[in-house]
BAGUVO-307152 format. One line per 3 residues: number of its first residue (from 1); their letters; for each residue x, y, z of C-alpha. Coordinates in steps of 0.02 Angstrom, whole numbers, plus 32768, in hexadecimal, padded with zeros to 4 digits. Layout:
<recs>
NUM) A) X Y Z; ... .
</recs>
This chain:
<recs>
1) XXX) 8000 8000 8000; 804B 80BB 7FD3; 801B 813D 8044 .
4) XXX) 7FBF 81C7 801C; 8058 8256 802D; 80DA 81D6 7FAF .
7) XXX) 8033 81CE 7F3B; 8033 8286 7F4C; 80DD 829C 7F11 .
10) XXX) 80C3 8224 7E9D; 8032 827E 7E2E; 80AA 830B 7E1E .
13) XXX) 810A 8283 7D9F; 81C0 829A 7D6F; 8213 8327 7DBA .
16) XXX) 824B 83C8 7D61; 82DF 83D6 7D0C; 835C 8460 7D3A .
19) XXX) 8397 847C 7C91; 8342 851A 7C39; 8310 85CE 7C60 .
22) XXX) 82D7 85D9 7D1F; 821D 8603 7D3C; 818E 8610 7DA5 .
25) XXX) 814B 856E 7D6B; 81E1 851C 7D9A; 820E 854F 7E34 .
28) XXX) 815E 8540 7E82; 8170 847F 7E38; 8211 8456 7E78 .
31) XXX) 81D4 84AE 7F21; 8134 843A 7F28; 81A0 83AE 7EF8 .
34) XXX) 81FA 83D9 7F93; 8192 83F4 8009; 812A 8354 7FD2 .
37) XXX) 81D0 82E4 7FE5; 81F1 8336 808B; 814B 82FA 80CA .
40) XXX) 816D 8229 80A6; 819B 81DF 8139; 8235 8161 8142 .
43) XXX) 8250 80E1 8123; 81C6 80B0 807E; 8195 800A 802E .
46) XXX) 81D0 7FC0 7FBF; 813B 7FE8 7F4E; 8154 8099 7F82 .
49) XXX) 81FF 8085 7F50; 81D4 8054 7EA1; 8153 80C9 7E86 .
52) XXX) 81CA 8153 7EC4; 824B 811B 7E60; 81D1 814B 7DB0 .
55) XXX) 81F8 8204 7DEE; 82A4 8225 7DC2; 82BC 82BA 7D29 .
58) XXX) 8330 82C2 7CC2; 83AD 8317 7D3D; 83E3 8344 7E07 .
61) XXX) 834B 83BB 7E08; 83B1 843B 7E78; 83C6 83A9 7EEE .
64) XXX) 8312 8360 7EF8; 8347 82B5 7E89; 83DD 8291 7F18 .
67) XXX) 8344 82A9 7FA2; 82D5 8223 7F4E; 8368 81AA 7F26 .
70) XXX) 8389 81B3 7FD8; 82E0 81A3 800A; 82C8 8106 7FA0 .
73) XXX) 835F 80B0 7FE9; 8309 80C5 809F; 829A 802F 8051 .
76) XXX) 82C1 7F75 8083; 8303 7F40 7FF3; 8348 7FC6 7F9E .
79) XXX) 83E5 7F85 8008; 83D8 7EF5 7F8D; 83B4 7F33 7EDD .
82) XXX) 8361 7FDE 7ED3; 82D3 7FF8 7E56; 8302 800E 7DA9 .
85) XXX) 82C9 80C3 7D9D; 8331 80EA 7E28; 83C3 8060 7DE4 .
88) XXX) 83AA 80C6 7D30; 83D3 817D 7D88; 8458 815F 7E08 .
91) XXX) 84B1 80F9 7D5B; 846F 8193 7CE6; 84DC 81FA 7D56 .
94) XXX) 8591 819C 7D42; 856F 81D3 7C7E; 856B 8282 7C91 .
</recs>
């Protein structure tokens, strides 16, 4: 069962990329984003963990993707294989 705040964050979808002229928009987006990811509890489940791990952009969004990697590892067996969203970022990264 998801909770209601990781469903929350959830419906937001994929989180903004940094890349591109600053806005409104975006900063009230990644702020939400934020403040939604603050609000989930650790440690999740690991369906939480999975559905969490459909989130990640394209990029660190100003910190936000590190927070929800970290978030996702809280969950019991993200210790053994992590979910391939998350698995698909944290590798994304060591290609930059």
């Amino acid at each position: 069962m998801v909770r209601p705040e990781v469903q929350d964050f959830v419906n937001l979808g994929k989180l903004p990329s940094e890349r591109g002229e600053p806005t409104e928009e975006l900063e009230e987006a990644v702020d939400r984003a934020g403040a939604l990811l603050d609000l989930i509890e650790r440690p999740v489940t690991d369906e939480e963990a999975n559905a969490l791990a459909e989130c990640f952009g394209e990029d660190l969004c100003f910190g936000l993707a590190w927070n929800l990697l970290h978030l996702i590892e809280t969950a019991p067996s993200a210790r053994i294989s992590p979910p391939d969203g998350a698995r698909r970022w944290r590798e994304g990264l060591s290609n930059l």
